[in-house]
Short mmCIF file of the C-alpha atoms (twelve columns), coordinates in Angstrom:
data_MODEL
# 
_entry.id   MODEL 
# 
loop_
_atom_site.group_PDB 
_atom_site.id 
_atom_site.type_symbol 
_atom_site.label_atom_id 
_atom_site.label_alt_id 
_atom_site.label_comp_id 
_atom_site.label_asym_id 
_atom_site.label_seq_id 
_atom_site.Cartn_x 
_atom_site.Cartn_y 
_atom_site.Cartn_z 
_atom_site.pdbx_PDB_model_num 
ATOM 1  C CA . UNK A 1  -9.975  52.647 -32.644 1 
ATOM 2  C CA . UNK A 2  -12.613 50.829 -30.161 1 
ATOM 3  C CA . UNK A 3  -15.741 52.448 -29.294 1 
ATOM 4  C CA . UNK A 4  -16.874 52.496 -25.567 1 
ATOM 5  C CA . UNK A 5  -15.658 49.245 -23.329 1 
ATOM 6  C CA . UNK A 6  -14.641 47.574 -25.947 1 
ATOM 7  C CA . UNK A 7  -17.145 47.446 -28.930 1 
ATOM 8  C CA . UNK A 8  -16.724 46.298 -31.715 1 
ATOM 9  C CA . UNK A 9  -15.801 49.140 -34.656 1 
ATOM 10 C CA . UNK A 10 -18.129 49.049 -37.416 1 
ATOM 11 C CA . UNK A 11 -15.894 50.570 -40.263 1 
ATOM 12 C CA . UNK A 12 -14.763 47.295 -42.218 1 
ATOM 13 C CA . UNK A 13 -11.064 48.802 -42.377 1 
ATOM 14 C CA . UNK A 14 -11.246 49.351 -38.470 1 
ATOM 15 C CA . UNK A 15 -12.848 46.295 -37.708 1 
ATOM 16 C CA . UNK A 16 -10.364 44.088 -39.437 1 
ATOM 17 C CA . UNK A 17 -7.330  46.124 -37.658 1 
ATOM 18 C CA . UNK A 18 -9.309  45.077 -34.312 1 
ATOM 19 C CA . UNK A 19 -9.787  41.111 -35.307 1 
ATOM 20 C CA . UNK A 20 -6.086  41.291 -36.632 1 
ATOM 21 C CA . UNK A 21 -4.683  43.147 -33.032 1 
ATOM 22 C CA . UNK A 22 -7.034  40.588 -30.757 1 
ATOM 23 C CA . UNK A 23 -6.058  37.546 -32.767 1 
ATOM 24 C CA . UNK A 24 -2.127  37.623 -32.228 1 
ATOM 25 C CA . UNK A 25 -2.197  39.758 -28.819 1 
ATOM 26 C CA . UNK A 26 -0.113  38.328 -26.352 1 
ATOM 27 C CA . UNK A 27 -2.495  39.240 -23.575 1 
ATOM 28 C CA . UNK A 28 -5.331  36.961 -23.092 1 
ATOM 29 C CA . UNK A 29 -8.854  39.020 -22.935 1 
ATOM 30 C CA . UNK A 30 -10.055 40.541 -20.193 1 
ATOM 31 C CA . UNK A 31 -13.219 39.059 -18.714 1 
ATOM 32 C CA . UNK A 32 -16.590 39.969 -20.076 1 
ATOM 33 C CA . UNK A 33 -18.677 42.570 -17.363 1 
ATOM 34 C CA . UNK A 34 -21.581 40.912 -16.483 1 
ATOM 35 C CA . UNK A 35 -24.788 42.586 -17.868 1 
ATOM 36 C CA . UNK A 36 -27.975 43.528 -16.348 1 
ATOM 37 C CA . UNK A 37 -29.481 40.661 -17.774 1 
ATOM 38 C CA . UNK A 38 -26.990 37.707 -17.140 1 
ATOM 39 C CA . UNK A 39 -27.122 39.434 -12.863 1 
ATOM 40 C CA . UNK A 40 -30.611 39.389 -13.972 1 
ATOM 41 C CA . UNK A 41 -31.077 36.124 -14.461 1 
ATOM 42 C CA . UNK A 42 -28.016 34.903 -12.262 1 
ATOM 43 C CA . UNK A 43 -30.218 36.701 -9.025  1 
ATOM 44 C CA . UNK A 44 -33.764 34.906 -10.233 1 
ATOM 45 C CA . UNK A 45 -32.032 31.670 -9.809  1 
ATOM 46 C CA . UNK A 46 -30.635 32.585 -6.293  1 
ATOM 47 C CA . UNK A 47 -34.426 33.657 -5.223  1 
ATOM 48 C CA . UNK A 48 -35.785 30.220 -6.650  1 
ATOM 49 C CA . UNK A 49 -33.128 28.293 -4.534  1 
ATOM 50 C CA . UNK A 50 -33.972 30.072 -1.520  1 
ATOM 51 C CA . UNK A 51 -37.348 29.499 -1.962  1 
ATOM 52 C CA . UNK A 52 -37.107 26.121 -2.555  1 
ATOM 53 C CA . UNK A 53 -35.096 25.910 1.018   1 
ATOM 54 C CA . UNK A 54 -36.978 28.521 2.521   1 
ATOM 55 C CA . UNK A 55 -40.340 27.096 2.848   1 
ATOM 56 C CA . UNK A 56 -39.501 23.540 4.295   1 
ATOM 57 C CA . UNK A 57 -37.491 25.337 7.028   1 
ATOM 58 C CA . UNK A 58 -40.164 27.682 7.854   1 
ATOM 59 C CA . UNK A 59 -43.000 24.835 8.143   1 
ATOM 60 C CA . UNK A 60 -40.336 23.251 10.365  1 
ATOM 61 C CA . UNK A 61 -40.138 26.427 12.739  1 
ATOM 62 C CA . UNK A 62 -43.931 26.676 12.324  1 
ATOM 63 C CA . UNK A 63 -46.042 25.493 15.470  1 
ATOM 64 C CA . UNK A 64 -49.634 23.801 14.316  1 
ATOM 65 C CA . UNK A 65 -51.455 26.553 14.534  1 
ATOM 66 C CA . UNK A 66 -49.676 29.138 12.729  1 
ATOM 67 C CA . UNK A 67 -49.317 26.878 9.953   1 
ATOM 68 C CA . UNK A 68 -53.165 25.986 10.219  1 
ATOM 69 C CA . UNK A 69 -53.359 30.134 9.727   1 
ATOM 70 C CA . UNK A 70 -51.040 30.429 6.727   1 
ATOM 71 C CA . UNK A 71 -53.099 27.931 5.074   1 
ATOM 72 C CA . UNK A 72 -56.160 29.631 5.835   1 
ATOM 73 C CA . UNK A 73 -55.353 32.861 4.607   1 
ATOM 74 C CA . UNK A 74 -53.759 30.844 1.529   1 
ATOM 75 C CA . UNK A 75 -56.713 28.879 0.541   1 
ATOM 76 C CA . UNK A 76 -58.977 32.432 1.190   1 
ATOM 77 C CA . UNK A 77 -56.995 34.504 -0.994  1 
ATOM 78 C CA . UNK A 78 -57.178 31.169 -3.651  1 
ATOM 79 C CA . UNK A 79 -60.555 30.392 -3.236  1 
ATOM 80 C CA . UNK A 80 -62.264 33.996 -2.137  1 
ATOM 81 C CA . UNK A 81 -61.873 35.709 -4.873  1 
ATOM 82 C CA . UNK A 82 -64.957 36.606 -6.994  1 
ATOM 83 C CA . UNK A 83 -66.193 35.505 -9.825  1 
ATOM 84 C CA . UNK A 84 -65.981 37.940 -12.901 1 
ATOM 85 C CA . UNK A 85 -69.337 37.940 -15.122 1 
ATOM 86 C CA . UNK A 86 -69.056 37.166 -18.742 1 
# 
């Protein structure tokens, strides 16, 4: 009756079979897959909380002058760039 992994049908007759049979199942329903964009957005969040550690602990590894470097090139590629005519 279902289409694919577990859709929804879309003939009325169908659909109300499916609501009927998932209402008074005795089974409880399997977990949803996660989708591209849930991992998606699950991953972005993972990134932003090892950024968030990641940079304290580095300028804690960091002797004086590398970090004097880092900020160098930083502020350059901030700073440097040109100016576009209007």
């Amino acid at each position: 009756m279902t289409t694919g992994k577990g859709k929804r049908p879309r003939d009325p007759n169908q659909l109300a079979k499916w609501v009927v049979e998932h209402s008074t199942a005795d089974t409880p329903p399997e977990p949803p897959v996660p989708t591209p964009e849930s991992l998606s957005a699950y991953m972005a969040a993972m990134g932003r909380k090892g950024g968030l550690v990641g940079g304290k602990r580095r300028l804690v590894t960091m002797t004086a002058e590398q970090r004097r470097k880092v900020a160098a090139k930083a502020a350059k590629a901030r700073w440097g760039k040109p100016k576009k005519d209007k």
